[in-house]
PDB file with one MODEL, atoms N, CA, C and O in Angstrom:
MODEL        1
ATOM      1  N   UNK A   1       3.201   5.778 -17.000  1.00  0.00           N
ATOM      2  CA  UNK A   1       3.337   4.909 -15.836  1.00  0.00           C
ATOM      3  C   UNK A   1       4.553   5.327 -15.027  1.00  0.00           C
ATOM      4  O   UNK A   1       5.568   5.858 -15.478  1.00  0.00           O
ATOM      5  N   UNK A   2       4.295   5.006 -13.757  1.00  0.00           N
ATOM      6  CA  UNK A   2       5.440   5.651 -12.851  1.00  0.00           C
ATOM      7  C   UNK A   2       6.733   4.420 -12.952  1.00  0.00           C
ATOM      8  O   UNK A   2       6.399   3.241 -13.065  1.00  0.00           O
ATOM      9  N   UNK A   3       7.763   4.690 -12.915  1.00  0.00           N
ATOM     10  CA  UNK A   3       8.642   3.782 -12.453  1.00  0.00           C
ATOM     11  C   UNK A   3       9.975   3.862 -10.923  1.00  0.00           C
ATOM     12  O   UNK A   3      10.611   4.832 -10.510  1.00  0.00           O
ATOM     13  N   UNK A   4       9.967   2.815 -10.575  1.00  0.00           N
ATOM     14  CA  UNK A   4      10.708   3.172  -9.108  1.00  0.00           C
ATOM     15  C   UNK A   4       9.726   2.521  -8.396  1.00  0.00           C
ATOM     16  O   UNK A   4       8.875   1.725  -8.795  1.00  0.00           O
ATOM     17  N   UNK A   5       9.970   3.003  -7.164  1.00  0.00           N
ATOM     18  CA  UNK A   5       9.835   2.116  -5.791  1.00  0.00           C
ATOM     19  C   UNK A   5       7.855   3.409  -5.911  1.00  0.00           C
ATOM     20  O   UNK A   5       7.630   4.619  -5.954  1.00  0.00           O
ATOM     21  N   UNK A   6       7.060   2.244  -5.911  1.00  0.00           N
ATOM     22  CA  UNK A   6       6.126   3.053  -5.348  1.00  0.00           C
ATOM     23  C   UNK A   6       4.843   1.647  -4.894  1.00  0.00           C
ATOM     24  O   UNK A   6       4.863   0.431  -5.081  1.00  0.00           O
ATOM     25  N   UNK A   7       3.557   2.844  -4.060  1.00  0.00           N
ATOM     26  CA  UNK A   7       2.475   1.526  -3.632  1.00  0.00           C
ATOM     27  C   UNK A   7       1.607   2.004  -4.291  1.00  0.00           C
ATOM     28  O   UNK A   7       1.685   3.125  -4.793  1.00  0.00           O
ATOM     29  N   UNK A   8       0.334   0.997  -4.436  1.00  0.00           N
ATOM     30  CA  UNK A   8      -0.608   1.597  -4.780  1.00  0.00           C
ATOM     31  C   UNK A   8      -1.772   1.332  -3.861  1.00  0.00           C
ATOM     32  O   UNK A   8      -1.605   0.325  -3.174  1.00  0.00           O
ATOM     33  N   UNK A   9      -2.802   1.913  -3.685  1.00  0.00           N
ATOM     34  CA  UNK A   9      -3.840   1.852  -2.727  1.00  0.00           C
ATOM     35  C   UNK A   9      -4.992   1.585  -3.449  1.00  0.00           C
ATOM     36  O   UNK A   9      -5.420   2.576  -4.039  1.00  0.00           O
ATOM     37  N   UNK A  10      -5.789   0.320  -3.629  1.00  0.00           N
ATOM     38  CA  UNK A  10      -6.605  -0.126  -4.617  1.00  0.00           C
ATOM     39  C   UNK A  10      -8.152  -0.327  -3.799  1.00  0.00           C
ATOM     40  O   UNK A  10      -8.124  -1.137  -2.873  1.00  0.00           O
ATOM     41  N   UNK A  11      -9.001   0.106  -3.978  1.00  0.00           N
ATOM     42  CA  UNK A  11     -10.258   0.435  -3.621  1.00  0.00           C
ATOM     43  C   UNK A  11     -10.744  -1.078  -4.183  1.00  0.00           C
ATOM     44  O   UNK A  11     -10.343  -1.444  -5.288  1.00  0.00           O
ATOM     45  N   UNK A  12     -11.544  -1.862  -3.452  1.00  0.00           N
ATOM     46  CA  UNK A  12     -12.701  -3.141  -3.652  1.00  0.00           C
ATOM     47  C   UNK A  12     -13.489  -2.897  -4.245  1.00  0.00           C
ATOM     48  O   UNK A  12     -13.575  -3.432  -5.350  1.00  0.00           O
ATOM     49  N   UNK A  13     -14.422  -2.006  -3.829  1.00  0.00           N
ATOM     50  CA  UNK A  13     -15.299  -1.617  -4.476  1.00  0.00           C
ATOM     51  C   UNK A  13     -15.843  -0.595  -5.765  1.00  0.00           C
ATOM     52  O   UNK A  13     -16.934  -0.690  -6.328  1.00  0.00           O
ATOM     53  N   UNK A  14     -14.390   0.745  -6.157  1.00  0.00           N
ATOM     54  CA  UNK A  14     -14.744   1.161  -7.075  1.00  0.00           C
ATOM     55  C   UNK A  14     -13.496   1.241  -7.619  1.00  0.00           C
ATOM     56  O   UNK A  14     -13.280   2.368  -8.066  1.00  0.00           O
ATOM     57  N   UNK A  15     -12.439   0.344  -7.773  1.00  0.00           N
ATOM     58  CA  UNK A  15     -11.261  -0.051  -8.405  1.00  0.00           C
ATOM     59  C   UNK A  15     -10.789   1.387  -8.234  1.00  0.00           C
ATOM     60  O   UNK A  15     -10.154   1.408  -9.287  1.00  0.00           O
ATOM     61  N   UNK A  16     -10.600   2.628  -7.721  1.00  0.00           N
ATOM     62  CA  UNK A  16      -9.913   3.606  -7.537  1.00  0.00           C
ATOM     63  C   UNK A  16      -8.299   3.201  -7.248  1.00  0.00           C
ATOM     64  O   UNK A  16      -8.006   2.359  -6.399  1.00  0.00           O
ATOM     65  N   UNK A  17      -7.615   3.678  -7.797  1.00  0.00           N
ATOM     66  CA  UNK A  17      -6.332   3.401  -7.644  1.00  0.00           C
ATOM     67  C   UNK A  17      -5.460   4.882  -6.871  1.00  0.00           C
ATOM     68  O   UNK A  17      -5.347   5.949  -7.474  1.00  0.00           O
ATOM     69  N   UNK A  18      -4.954   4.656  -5.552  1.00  0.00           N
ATOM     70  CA  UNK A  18      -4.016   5.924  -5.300  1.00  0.00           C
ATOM     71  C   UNK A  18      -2.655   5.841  -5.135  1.00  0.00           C
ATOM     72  O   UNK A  18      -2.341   4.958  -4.337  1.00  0.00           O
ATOM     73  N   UNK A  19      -1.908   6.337  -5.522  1.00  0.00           N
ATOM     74  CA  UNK A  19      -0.875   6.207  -5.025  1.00  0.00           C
ATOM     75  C   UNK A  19      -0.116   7.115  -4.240  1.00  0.00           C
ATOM     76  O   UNK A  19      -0.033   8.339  -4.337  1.00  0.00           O
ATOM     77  N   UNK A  20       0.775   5.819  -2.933  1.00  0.00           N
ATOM     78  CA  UNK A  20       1.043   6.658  -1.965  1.00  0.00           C
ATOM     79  C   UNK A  20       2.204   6.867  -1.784  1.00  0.00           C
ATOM     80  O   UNK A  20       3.120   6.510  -2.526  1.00  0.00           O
ATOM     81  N   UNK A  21       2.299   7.520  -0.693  1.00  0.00           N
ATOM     82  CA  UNK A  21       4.091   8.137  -0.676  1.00  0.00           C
ATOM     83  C   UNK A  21       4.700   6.607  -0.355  1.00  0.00           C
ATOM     84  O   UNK A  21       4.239   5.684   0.318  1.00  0.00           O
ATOM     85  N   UNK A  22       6.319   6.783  -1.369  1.00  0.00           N
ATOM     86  CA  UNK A  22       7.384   5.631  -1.035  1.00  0.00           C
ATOM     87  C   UNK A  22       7.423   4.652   0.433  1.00  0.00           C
ATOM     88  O   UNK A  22       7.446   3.441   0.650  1.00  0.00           O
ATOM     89  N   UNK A  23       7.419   5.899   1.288  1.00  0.00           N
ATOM     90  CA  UNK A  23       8.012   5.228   2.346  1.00  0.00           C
ATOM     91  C   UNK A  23       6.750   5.105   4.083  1.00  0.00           C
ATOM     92  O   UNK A  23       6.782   5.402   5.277  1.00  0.00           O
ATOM     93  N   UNK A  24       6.126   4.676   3.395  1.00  0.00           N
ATOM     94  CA  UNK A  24       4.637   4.649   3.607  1.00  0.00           C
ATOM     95  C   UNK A  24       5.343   3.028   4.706  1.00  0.00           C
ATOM     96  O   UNK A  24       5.750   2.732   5.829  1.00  0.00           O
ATOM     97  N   UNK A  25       5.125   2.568   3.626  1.00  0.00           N
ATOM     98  CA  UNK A  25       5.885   1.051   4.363  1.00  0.00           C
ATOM     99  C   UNK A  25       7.195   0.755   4.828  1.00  0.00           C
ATOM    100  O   UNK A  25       7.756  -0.282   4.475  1.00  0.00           O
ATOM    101  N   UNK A  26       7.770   1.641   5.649  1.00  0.00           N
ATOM    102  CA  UNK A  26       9.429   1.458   5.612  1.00  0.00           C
ATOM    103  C   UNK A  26       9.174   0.770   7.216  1.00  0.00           C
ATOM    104  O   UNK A  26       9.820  -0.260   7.408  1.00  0.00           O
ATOM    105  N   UNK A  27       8.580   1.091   8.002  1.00  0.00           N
ATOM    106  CA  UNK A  27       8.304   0.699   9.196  1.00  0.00           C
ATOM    107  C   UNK A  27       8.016  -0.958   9.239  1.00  0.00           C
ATOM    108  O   UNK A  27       8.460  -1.714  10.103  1.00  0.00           O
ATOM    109  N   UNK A  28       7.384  -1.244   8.393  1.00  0.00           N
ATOM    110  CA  UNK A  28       7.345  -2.881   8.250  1.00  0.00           C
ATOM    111  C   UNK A  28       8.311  -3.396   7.536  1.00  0.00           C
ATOM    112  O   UNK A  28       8.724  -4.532   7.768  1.00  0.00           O
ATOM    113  N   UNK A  29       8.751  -2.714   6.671  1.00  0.00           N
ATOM    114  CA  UNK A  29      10.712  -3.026   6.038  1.00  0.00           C
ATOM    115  C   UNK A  29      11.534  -3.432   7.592  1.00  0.00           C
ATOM    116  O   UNK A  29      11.910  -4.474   8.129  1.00  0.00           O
ATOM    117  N   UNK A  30      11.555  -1.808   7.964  1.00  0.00           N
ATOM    118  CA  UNK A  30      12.301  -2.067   9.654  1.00  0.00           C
ATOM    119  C   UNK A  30      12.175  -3.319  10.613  1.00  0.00           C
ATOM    120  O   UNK A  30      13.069  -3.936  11.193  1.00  0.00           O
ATOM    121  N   UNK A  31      10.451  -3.565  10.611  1.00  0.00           N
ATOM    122  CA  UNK A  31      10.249  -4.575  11.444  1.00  0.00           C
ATOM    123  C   UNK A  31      10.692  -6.220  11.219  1.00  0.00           C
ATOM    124  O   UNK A  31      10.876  -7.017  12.139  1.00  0.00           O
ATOM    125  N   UNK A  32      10.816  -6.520   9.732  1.00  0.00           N
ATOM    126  CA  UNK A  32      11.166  -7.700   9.004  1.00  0.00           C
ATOM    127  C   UNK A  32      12.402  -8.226   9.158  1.00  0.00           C
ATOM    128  O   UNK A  32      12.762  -9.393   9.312  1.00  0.00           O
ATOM    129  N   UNK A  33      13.430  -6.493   9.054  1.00  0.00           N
ATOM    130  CA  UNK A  33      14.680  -6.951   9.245  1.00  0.00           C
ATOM    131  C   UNK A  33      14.983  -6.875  10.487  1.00  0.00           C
ATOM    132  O   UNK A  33      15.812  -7.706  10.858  1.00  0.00           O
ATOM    133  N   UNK A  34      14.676  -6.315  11.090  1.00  0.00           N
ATOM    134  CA  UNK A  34      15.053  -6.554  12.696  1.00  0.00           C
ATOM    135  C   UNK A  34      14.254  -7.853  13.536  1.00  0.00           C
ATOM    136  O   UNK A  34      15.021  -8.420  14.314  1.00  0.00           O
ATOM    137  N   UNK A  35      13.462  -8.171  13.521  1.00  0.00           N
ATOM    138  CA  UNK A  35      12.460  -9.355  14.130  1.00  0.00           C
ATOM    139  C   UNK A  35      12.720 -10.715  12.992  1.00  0.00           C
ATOM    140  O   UNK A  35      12.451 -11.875  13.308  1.00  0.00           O
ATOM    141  N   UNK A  36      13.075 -10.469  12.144  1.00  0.00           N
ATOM    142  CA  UNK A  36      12.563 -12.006  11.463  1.00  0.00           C
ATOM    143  C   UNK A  36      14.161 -11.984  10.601  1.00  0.00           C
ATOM    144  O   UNK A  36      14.308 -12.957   9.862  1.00  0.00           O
ATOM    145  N   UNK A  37      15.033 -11.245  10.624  1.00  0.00           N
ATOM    146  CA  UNK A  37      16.206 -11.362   9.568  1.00  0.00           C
ATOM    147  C   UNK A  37      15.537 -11.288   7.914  1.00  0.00           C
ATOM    148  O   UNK A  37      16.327 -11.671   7.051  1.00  0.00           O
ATOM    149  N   UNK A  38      14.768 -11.032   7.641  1.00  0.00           N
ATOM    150  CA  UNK A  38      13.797 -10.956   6.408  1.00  0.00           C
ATOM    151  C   UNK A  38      13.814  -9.514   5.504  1.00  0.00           C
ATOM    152  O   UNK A  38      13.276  -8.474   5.885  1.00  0.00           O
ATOM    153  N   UNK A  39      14.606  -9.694   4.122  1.00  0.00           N
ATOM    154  CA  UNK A  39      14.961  -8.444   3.648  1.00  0.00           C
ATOM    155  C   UNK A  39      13.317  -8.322   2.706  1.00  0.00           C
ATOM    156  O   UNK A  39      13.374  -8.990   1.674  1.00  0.00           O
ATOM    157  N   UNK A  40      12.299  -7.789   2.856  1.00  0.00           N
ATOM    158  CA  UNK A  40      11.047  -7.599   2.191  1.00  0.00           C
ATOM    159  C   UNK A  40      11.417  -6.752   0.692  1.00  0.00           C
ATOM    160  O   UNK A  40      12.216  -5.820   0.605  1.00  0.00           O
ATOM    161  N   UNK A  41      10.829  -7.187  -0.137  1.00  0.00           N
ATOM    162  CA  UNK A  41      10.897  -6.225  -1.365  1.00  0.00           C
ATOM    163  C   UNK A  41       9.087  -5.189  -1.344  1.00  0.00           C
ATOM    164  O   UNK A  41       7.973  -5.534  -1.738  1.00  0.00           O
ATOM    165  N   UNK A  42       9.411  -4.338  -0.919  1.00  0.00           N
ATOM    166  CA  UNK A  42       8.684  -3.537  -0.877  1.00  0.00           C
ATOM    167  C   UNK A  42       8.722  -2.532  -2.159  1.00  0.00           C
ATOM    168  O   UNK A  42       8.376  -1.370  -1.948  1.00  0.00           O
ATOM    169  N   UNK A  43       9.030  -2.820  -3.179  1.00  0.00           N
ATOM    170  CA  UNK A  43       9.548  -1.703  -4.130  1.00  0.00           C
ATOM    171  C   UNK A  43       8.259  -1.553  -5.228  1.00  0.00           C
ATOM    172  O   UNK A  43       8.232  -0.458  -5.789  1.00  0.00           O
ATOM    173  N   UNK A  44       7.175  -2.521  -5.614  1.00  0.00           N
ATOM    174  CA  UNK A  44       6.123  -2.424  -6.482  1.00  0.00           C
ATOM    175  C   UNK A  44       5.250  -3.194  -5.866  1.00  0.00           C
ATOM    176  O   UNK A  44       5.240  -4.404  -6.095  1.00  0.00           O
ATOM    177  N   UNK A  45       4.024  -2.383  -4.629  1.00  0.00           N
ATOM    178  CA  UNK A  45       3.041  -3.423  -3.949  1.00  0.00           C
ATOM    179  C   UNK A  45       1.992  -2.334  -4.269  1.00  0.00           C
ATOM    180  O   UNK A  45       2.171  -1.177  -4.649  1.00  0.00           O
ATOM    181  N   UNK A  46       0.605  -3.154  -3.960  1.00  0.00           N
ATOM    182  CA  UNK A  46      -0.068  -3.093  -3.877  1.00  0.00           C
ATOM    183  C   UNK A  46      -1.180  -3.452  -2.543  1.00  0.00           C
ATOM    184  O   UNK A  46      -1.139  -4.652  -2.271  1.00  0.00           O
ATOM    185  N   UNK A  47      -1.875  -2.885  -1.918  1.00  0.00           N
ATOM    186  CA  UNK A  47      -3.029  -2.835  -0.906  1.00  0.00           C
ATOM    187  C   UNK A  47      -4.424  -2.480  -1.106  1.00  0.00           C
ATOM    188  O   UNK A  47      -4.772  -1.304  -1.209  1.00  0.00           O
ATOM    189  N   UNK A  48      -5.166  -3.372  -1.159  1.00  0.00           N
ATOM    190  CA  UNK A  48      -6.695  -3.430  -1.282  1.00  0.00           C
ATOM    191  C   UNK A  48      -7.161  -2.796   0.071  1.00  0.00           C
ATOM    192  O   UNK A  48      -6.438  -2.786   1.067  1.00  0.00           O
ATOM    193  N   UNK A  49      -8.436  -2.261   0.033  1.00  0.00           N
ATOM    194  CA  UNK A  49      -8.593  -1.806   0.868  1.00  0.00           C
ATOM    195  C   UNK A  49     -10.079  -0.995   0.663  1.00  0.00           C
ATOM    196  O   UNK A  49     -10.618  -1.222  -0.420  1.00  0.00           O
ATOM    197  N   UNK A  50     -10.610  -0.317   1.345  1.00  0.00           N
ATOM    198  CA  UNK A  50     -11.932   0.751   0.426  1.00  0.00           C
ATOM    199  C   UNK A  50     -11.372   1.808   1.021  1.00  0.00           C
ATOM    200  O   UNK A  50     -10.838   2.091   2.093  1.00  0.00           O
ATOM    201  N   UNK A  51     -11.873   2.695  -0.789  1.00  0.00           N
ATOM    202  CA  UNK A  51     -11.177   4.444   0.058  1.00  0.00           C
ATOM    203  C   UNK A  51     -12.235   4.943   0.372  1.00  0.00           C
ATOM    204  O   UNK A  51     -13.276   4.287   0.369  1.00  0.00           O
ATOM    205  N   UNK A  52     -12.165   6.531   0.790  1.00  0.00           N
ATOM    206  CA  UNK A  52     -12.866   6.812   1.501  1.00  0.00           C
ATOM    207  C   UNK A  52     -14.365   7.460   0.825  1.00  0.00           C
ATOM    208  O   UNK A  52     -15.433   7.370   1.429  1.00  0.00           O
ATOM    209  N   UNK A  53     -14.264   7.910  -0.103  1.00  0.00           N
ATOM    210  CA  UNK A  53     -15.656   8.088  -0.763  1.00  0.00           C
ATOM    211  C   UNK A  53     -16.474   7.091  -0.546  1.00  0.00           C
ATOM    212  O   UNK A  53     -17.652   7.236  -0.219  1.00  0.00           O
ATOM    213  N   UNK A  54     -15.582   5.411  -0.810  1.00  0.00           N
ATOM    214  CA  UNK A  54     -16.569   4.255  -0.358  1.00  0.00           C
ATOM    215  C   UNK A  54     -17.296   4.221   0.910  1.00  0.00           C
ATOM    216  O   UNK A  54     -18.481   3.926   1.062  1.00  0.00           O
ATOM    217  N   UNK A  55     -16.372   4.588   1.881  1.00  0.00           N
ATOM    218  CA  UNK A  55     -16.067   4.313   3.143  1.00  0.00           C
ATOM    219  C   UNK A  55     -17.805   5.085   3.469  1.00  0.00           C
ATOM    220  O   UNK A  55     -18.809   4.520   3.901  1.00  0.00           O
ATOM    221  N   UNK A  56     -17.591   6.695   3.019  1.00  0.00           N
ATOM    222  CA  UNK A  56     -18.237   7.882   3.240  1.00  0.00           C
ATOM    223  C   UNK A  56     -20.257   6.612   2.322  1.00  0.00           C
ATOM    224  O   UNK A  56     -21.487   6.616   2.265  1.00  0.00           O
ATOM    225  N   UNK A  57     -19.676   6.268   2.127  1.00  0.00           N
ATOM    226  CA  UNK A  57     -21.178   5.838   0.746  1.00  0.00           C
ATOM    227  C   UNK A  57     -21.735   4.420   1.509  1.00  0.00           C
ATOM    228  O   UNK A  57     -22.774   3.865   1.154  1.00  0.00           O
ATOM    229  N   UNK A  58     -20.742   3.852   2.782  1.00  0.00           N
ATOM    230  CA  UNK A  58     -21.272   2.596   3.583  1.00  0.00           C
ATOM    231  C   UNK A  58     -20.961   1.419   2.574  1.00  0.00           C
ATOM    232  O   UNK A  58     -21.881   0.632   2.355  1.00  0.00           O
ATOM    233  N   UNK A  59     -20.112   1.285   2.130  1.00  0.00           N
ATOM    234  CA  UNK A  59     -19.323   0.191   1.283  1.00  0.00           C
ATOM    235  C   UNK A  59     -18.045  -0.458   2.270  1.00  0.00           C
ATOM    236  O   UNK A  59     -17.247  -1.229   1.737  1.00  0.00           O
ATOM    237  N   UNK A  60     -17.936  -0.192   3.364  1.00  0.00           N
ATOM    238  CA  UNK A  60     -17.065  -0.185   3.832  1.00  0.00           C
ATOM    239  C   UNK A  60     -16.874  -2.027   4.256  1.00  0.00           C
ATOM    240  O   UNK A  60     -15.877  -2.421   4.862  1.00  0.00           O
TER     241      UNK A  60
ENDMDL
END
């Protein structure tokens, strides 16, 4: 198992799990603390979503 700051990209439909680069989300870090005073813990998330084999198969 990885440890540290990472995301994972979790497929609906065929539980595929990817994981993506760190700083994937730093832009919505940026936006939280600048617009809302809001320090986000972005350090172990997760995003549902369908990947693209699904996508490619009309699961979308």
């Amino acid at each position: 198992a990885r440890h540290g700051p990472h995301l994972h990209l979790v497929c609906r439909h065929c539980g595929r799990v990817i994981e993506a680069e760190e700083n994937l989300l730093e832009p919505l870090g940026e936006r939280c603390r600048a617009r809302y005073g809001f320090e986000p813990d972005l350090q172990h998330l997760s995003v549902t979503g369908v990947c693209a084999d699904c996508q490619a198969k009309g699961e979308a």
